[in-house]
N, C-alpha and C positions, 0 to 999 in steps of 0.2 A: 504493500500500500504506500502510495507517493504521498509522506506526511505535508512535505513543502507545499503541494497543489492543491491539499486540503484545507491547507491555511491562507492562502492565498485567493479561492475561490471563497470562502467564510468573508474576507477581508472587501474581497470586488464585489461581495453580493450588500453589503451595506456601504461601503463607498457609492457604489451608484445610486442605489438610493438615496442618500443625503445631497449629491448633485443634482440631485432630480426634486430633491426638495424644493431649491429656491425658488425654482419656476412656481410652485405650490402656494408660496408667500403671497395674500392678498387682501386686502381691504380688512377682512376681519382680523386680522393679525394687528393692521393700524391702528382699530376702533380697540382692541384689549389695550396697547399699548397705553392708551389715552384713558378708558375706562380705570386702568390702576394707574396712570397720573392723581387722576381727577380723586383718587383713594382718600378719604383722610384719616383710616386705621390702618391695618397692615394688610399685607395677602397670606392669606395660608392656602398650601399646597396641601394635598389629600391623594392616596391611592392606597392602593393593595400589593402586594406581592412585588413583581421587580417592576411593575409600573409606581409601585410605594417608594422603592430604592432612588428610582427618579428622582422622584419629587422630594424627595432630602436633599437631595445635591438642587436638583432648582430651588428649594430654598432657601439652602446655604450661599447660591453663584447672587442671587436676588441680595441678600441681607447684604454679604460681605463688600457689595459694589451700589450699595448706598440706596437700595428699599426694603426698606424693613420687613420681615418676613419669615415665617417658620413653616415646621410642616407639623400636619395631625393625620395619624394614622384613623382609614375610614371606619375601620372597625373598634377603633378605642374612641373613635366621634363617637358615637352611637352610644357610647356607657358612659358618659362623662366628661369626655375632654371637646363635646363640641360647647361647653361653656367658654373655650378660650376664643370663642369667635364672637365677635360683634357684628352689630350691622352697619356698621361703618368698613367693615372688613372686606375685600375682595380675595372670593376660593377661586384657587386654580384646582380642579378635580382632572387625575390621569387615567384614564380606561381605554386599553387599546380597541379594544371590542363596540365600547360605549354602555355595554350592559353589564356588567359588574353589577354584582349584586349588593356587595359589600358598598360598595361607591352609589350602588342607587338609594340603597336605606336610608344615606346622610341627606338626600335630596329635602324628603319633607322635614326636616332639624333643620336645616337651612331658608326654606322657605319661611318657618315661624320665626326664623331669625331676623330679617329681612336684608340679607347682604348680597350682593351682586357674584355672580356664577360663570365664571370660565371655564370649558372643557379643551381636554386637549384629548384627540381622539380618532379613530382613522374608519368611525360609525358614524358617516355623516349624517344618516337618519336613524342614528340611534336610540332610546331613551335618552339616554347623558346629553347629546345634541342640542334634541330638544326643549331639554329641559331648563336647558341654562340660557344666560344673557349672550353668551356671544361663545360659538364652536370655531375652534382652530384645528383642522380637519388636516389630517396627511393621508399619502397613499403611499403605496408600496407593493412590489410583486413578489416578495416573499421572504418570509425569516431565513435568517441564516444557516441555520443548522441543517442537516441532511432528512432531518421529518415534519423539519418544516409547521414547529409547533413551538419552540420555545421564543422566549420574549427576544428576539437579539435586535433585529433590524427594526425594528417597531419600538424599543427601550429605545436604542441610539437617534431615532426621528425623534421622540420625547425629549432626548436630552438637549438637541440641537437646537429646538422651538424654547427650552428655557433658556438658554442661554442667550438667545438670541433676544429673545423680553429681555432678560437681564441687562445685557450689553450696550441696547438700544437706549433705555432706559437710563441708562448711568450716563449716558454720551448727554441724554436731553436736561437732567440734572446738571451737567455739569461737575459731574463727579471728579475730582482730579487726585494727583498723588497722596496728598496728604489726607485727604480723605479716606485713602482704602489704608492709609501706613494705622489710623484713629483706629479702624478697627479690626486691622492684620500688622499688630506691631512683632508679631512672633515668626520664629520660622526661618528659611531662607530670604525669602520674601523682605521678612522688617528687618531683618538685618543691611539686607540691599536696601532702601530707602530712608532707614535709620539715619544715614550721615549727612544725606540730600534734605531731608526734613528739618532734622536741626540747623544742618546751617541755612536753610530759608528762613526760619524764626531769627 
């Protein structure tokens, strides 16, 4: 078995997808960016499973590049922890499917909430879709793996759509170095902007 072409073909089958993404980017993608401007609580991110793992890293690429933001697991929303959300708050909800069931439960907890509902999702008429204020829909011709069932190619479209709010976001802020050093003074990282920051003060 030729391991190199196995790993290489895993690699070219979500590389092109993610090139194939951009052309994807459109209107609604503008109107979320501008719906979490317009924020005046935080956003919290929500999912399940490795569509959950996601959305901790979008929440952490969000906070650490200057919009405040965390993540709630859908399934621990649902017993308690959807009290850290207000309705001043904007959820980003991840469901590859769109139908997660875990993710649709938190739907009416959020509706009594009254806070505004981003999906990110490749179920353009999915539940989760329609359910929310504004769908940021991808496609794609198929997971990575050789069965063609585990989250690969579908995770890495999720991750590139947070980032890309993320990034957008920070640009329109005006987020600059001393603002990520405020709150990444640690690391490689602070150490590299450590002596640029000081001596700007």
């Amino acid at each position: 078995m030729d391991v190199l072409k196995l790993l290489k073909e895993a690699a070219q089958v979500e590389a092109e997808a993610a090139a194939r993404l951009v052309d994807q980017l459109d209107q609604s993608f503008v109107d979320a960016v501008q719906l979490i401007q317009q924020c005046e609580g935080k956003v919290v991110v929500s999912g399940v499973g490795k569509s959950g793992l996601i959305g901790r890293k979008i929440a952490a690429s969000l906070a650490s590049t200057g919009t405040p933001a965390f993540f709630v697991h859908a399934s621990e929303a649902v017993h308690g922890d959807s009290g850290m959300i207000e309705a001043r708050d904007v959820v980003i909800l991840l469901s590859n499917s769109g139908e997660t069931s875990e993710v649709l439960n938190l739907l009416p907890v959020l509706e009594q909430i009254g806070c505004k509902k981003i999906a990110i999702t490749s179920g353009r008429d999915s539940t989760l879709a329609r359910a929310c204020d504004l769908a940021l829909i991808y496609t794609y011709e198929r997971e990575a793996d050789h069965l063609n069932l585990a989250p690969t190619t579908s995770a890495v479209l999720m991750l590139i759509i947070g980032d890309a709010l993320a990034v957008t976001l920070s640009v329109l802020k005006g987020f600059g170095q001393k603002d990520f050093y405020r709150y990444h003074p640690g690391g490689s990282l602070g150490a590299q902007l450590s002596n640029l920051y000081k001596e700007s003060r």
